[in-house]
LOTOR-59712 format. One line per 3 residues: number of its first residue (from 1); their letters; for each residue x, y, z of N, C-alpha, C. Coordinates in nm, 4 decimals. Layout:
! LOTOR-59712
NUM> A> X/Y/Z/X/Y/Z/X/Y/Z ~ ... .
END
This chain:
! LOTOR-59712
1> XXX> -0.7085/4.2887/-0.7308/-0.5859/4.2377/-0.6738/-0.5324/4.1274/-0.7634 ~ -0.4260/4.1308/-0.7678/-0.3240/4.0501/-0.9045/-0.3135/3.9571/-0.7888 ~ -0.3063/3.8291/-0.8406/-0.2902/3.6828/-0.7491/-0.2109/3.5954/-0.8729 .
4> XXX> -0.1941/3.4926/-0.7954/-0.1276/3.3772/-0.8451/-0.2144/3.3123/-0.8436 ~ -0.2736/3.2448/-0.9869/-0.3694/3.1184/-1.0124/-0.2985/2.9928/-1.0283 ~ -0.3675/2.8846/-1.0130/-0.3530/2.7568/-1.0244/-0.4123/2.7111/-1.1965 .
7> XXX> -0.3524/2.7147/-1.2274/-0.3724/2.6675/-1.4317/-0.5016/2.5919/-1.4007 ~ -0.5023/2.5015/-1.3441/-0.5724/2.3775/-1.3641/-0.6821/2.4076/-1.3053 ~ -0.7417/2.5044/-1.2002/-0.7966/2.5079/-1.1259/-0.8353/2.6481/-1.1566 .
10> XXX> -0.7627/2.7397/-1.1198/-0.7854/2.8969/-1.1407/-0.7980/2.9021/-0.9797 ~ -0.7631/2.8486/-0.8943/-0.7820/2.9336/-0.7763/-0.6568/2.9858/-0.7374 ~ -0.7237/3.0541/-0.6354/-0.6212/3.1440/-0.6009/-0.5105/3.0927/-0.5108 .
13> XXX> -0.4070/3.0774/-0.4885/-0.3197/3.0400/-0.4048/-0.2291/3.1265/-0.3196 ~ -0.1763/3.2082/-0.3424/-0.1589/3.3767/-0.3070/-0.1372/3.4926/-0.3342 ~ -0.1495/3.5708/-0.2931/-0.1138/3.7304/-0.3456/0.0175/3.7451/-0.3787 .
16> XXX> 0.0412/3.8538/-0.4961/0.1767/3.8528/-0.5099/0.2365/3.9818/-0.4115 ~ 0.3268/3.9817/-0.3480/0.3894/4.0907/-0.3062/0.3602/4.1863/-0.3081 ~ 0.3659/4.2396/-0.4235/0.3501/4.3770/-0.4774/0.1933/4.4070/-0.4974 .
19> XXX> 0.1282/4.2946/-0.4830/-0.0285/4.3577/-0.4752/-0.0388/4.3640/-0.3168 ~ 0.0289/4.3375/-0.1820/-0.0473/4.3234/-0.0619/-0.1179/4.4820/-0.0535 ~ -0.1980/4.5002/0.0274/-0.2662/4.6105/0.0928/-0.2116/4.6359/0.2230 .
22> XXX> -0.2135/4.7724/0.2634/-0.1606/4.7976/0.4284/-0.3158/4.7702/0.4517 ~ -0.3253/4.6572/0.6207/-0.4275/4.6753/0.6895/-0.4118/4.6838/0.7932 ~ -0.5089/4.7444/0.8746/-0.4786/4.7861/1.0326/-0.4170/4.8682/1.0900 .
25> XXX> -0.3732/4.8896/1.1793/-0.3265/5.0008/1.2499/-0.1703/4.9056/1.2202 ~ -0.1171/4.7924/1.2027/0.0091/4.7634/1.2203/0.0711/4.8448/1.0722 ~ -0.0345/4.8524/0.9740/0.0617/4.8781/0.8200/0.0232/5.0433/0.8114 .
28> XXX> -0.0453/5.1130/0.9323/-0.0241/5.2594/0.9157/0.0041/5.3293/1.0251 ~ 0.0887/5.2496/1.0725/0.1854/5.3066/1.2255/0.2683/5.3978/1.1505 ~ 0.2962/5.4783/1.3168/0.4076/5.5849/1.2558/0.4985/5.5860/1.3557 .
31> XXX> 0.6464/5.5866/1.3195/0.6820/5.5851/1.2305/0.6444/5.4090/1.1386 ~ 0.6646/5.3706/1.0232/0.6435/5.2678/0.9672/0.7276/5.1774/1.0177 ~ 0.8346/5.1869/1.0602/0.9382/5.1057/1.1434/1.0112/5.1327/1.2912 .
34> XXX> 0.9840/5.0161/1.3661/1.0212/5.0492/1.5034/1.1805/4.9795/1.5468 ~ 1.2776/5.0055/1.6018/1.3672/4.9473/1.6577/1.3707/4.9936/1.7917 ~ 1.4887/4.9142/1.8753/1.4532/4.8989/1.9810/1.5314/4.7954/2.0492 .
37> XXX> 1.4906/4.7849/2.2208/1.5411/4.6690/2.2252/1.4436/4.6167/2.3366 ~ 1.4344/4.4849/2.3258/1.3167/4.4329/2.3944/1.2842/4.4401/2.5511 ~ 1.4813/4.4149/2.5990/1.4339/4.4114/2.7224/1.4453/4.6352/2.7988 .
40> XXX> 1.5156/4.6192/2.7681/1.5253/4.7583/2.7774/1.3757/4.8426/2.7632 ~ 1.3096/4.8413/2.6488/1.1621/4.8463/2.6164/1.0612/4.7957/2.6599 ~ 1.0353/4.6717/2.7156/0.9276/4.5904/2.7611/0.9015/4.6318/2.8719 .
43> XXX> 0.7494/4.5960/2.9240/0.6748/4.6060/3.0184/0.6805/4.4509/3.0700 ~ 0.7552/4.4081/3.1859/0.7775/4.2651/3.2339/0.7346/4.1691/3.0859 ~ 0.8470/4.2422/3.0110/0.9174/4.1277/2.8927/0.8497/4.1701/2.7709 .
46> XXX> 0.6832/4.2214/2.7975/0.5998/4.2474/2.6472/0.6390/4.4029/2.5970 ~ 0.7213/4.3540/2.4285/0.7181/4.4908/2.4165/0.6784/4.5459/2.3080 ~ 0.5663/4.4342/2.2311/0.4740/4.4520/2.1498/0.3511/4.4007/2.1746 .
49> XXX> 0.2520/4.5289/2.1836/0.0942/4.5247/2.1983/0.0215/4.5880/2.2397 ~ -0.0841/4.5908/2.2607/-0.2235/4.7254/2.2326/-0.1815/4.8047/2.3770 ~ -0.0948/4.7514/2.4681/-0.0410/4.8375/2.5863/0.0662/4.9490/2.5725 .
52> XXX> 0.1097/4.9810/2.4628/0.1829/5.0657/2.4139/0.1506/5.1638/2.3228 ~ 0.0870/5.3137/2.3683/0.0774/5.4348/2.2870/0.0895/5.4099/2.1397 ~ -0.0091/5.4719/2.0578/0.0010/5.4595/1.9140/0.1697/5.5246/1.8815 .
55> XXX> 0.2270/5.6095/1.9541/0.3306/5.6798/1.9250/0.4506/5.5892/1.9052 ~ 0.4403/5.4924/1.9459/0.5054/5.3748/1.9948/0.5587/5.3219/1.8439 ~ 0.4423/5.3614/1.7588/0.5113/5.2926/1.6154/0.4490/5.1872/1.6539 .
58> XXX> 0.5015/5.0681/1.5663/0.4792/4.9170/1.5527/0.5115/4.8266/1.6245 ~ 0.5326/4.8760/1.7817/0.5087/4.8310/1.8800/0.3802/4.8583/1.9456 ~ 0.2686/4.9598/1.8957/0.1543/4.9524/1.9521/0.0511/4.8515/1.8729 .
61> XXX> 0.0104/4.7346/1.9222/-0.0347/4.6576/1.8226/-0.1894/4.6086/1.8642 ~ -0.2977/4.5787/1.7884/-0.3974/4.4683/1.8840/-0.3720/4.3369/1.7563 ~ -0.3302/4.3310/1.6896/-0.3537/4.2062/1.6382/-0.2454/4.0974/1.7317 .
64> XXX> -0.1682/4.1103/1.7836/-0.0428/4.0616/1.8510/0.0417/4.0500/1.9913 ~ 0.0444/4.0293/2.0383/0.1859/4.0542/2.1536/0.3008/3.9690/2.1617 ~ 0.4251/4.0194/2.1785/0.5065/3.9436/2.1983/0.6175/3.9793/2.3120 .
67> XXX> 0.6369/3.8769/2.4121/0.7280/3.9156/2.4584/0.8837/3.7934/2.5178 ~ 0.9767/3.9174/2.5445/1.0698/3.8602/2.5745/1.0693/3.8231/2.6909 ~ 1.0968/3.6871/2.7284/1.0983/3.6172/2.8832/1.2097/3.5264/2.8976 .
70> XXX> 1.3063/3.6313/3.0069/1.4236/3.6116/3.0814/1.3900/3.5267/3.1986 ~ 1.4270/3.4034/3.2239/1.3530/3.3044/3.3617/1.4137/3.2893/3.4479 ~ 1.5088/3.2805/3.5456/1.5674/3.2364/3.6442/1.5397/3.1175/3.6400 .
73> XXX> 1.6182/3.0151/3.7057/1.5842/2.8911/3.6968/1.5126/2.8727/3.8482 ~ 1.3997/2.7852/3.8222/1.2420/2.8324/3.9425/1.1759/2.9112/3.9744 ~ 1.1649/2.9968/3.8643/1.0851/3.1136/3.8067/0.9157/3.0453/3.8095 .
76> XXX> 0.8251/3.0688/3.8295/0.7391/2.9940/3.7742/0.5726/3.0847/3.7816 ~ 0.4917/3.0492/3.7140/0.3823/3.1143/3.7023/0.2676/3.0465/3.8222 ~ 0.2781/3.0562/3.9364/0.2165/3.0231/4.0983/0.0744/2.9687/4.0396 .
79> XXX> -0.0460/3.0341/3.9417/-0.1271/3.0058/3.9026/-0.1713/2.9709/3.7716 ~ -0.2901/2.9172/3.7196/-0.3461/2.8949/3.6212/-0.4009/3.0534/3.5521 ~ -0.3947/3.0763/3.4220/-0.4454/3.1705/3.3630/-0.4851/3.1122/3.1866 .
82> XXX> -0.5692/3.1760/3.1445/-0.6475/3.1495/3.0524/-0.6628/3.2592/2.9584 ~ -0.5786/3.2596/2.8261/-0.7047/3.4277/2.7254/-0.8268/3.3475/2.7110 ~ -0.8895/3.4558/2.7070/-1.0870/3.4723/2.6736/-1.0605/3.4834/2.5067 .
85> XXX> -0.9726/3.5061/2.4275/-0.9586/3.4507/2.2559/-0.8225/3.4698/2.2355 ~ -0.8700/3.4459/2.0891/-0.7119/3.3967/2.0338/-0.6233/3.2780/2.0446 ~ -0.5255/3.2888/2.0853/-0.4016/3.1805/2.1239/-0.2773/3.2353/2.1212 .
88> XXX> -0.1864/3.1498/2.1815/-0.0245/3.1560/2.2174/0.1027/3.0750/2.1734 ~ 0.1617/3.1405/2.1564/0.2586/3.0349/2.1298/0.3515/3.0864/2.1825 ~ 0.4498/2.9706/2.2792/0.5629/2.9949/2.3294/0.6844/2.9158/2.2678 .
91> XXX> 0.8057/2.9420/2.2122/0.9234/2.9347/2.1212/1.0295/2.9366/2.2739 ~ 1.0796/2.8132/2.3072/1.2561/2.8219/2.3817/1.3212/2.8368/2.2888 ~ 1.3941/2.9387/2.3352/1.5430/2.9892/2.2758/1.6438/2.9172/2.3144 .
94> XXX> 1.6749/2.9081/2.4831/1.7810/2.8350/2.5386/1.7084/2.8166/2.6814 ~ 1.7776/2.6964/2.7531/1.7446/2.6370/2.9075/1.5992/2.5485/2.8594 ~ 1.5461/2.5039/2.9907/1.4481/2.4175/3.0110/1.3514/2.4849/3.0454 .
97> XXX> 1.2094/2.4603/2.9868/1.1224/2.5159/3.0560/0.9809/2.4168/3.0621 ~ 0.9123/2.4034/3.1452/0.7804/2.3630/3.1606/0.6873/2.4494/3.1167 ~ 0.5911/2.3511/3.0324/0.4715/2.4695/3.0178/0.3776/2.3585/3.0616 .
100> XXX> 0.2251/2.3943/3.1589/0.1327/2.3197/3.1835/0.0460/2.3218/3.1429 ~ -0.0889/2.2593/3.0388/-0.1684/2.3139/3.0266/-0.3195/2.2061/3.0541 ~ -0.4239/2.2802/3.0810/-0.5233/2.1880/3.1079/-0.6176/2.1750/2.9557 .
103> XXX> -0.6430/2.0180/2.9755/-0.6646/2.0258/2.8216/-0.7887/1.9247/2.8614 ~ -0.9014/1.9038/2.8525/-1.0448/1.8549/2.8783/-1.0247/1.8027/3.0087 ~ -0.9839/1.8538/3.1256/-0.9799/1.8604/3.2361/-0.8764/1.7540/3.2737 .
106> XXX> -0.7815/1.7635/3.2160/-0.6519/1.7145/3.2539/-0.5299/1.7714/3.2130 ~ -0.4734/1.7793/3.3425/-0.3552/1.8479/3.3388/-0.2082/1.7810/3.2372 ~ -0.1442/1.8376/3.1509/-0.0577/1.7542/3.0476/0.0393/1.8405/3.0479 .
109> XXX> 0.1745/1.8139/3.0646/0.3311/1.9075/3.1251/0.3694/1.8303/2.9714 ~ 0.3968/1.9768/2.8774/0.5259/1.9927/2.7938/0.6590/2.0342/2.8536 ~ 0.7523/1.9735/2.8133/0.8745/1.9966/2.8768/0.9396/2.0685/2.7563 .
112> XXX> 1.0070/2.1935/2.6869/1.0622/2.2025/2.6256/1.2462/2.2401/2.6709 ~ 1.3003/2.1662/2.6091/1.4727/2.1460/2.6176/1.5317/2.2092/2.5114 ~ 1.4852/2.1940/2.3727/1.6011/2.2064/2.2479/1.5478/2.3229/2.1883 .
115> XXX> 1.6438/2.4605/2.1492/1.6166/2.5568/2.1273/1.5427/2.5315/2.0012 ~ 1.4145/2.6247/2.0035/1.3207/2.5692/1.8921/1.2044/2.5045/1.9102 ~ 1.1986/2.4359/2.0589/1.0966/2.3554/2.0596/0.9949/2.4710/2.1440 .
118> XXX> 0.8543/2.4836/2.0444/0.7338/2.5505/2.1106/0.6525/2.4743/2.1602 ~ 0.5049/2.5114/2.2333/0.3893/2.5084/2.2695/0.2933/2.5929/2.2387 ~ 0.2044/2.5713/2.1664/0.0635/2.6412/2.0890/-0.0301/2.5723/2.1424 .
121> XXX> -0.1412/2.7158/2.1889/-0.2505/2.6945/2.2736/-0.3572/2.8206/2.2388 ~ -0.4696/2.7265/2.2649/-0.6199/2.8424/2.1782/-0.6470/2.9423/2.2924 ~ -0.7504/2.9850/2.2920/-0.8441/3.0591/2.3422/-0.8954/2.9084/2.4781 .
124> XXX> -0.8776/3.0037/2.6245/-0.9407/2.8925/2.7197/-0.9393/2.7720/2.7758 ~ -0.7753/2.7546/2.7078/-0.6790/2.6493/2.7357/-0.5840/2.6898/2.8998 ~ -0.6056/2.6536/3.0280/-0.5382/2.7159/3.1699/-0.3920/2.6711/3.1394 .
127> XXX> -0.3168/2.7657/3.1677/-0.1694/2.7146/3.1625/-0.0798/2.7993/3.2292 ~ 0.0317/2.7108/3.2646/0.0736/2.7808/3.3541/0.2526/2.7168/3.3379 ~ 0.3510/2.7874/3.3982/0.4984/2.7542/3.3549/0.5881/2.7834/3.4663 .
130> XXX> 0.6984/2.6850/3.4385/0.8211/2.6528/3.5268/0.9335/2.6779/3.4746 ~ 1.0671/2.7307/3.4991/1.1871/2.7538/3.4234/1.2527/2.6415/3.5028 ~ 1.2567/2.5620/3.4643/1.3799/2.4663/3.5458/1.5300/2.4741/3.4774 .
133> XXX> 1.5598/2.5464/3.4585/1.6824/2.6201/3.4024/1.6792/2.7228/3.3589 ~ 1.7595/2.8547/3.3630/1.7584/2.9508/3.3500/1.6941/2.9519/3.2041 ~ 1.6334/3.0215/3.1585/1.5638/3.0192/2.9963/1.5271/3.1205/2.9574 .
136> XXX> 1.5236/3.1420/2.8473/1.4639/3.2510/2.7437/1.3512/3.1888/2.6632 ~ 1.2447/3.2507/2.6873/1.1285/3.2078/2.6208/1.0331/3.3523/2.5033 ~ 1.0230/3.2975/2.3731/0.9462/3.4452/2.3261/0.7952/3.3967/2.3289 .
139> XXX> 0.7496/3.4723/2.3813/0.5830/3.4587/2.3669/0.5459/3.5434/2.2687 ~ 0.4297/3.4880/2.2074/0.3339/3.5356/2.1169/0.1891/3.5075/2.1242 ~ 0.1272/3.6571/2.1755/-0.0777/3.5769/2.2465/-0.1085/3.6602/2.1110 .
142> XXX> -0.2298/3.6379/2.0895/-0.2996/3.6592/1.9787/-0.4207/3.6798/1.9809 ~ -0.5164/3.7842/1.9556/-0.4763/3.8963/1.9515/-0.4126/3.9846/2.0866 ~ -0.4160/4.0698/2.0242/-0.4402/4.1935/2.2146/-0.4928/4.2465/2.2212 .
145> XXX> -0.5520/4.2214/2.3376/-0.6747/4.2667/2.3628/-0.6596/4.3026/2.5670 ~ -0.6860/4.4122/2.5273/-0.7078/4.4766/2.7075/-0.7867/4.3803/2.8003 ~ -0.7645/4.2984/2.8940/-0.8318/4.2283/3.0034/-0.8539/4.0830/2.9204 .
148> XXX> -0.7592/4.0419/2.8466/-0.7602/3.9301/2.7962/-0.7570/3.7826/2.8625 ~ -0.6393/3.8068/2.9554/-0.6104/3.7048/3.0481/-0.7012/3.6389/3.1557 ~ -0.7273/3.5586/3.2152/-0.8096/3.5572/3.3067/-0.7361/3.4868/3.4222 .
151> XXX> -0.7121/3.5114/3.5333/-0.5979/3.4366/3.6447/-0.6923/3.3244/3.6945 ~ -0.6252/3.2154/3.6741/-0.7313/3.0989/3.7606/-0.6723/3.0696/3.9021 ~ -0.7370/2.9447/3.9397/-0.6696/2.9280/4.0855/-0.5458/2.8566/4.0857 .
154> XXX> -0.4638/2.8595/4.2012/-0.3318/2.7884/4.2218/-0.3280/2.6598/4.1120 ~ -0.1743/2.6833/4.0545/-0.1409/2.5398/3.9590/-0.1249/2.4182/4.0687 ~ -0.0934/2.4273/4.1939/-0.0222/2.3389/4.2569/-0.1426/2.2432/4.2974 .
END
């Protein structure tokens, strides 16, 4: 594999383009490109991940999920839930949203307002969310994995 060295060093810093490799089932989906549209497509908003038929193209994924989340304003997630690996990240598009998460046994409320502002969270982090304004939120859990989630008890 052809890389980009560091003169001074010789290490490697990254691959060039034209050397990457297809890996996984995402770089030998078929067809190689999926379009679409999210909400139209999604399963309550996810419309990329290992819940979607290989036929699906590059919407059937396990390294990934992402979905589109339309909120009503007081929309909210009633309980605590947790992935067993990976992590998440949630991206506002537009409106207000709460995200809660428990972090060495205390509860800590991100508020995100300004389109752009996320929340990133590991593996076993409880969290849970509020739309206090109508909002669009994209999620991204990592990997996917079937029975990932785990529902905890009431946020309240």
């Amino acid at each position: 594999m052809k890389s980009v060295l560091a003169e001074r060093d010789r290490k490697r810093l990254f691959p060039l383009e034209s050397d990457r490799e297809p890996r996984g089932e995402a770089m030998n989906a078929t067809p190689a490109f999926t379009v679409g549209n999210a909400v139209a497509d999604g399963r309550r908003g996810w419309f990329i991940g290992q819940f979607f038929p290989a036929e699906s193209g590059m919407c059937s994924q396990s390294t990934l999920e992402v979905k589109w989340g339309q909120h009503p304003k007081g929309d909210r997630r009633p309980s605590f839930a947790a992935s067993r690996f990976g992590g998440t990240i949630c991206v506002l598009i537009s409106g207000r949203f709460l995200v809660k998460l428990v972090v060495d046994g205390e509860t800590r409320e991100v508020l995100m307002t300004a389109p752009g502002d996320y929340t990133a969270f590991g593996a076993g982090i409880p969290h849970s969310w509020e739309a206090l304004e109508e909002s669009l939120v994209i999620s991204i859990r990592f990997p996917s994995i079937e029975g990932n989630q785990i529902e905890l008890p009431d946020a309240d």
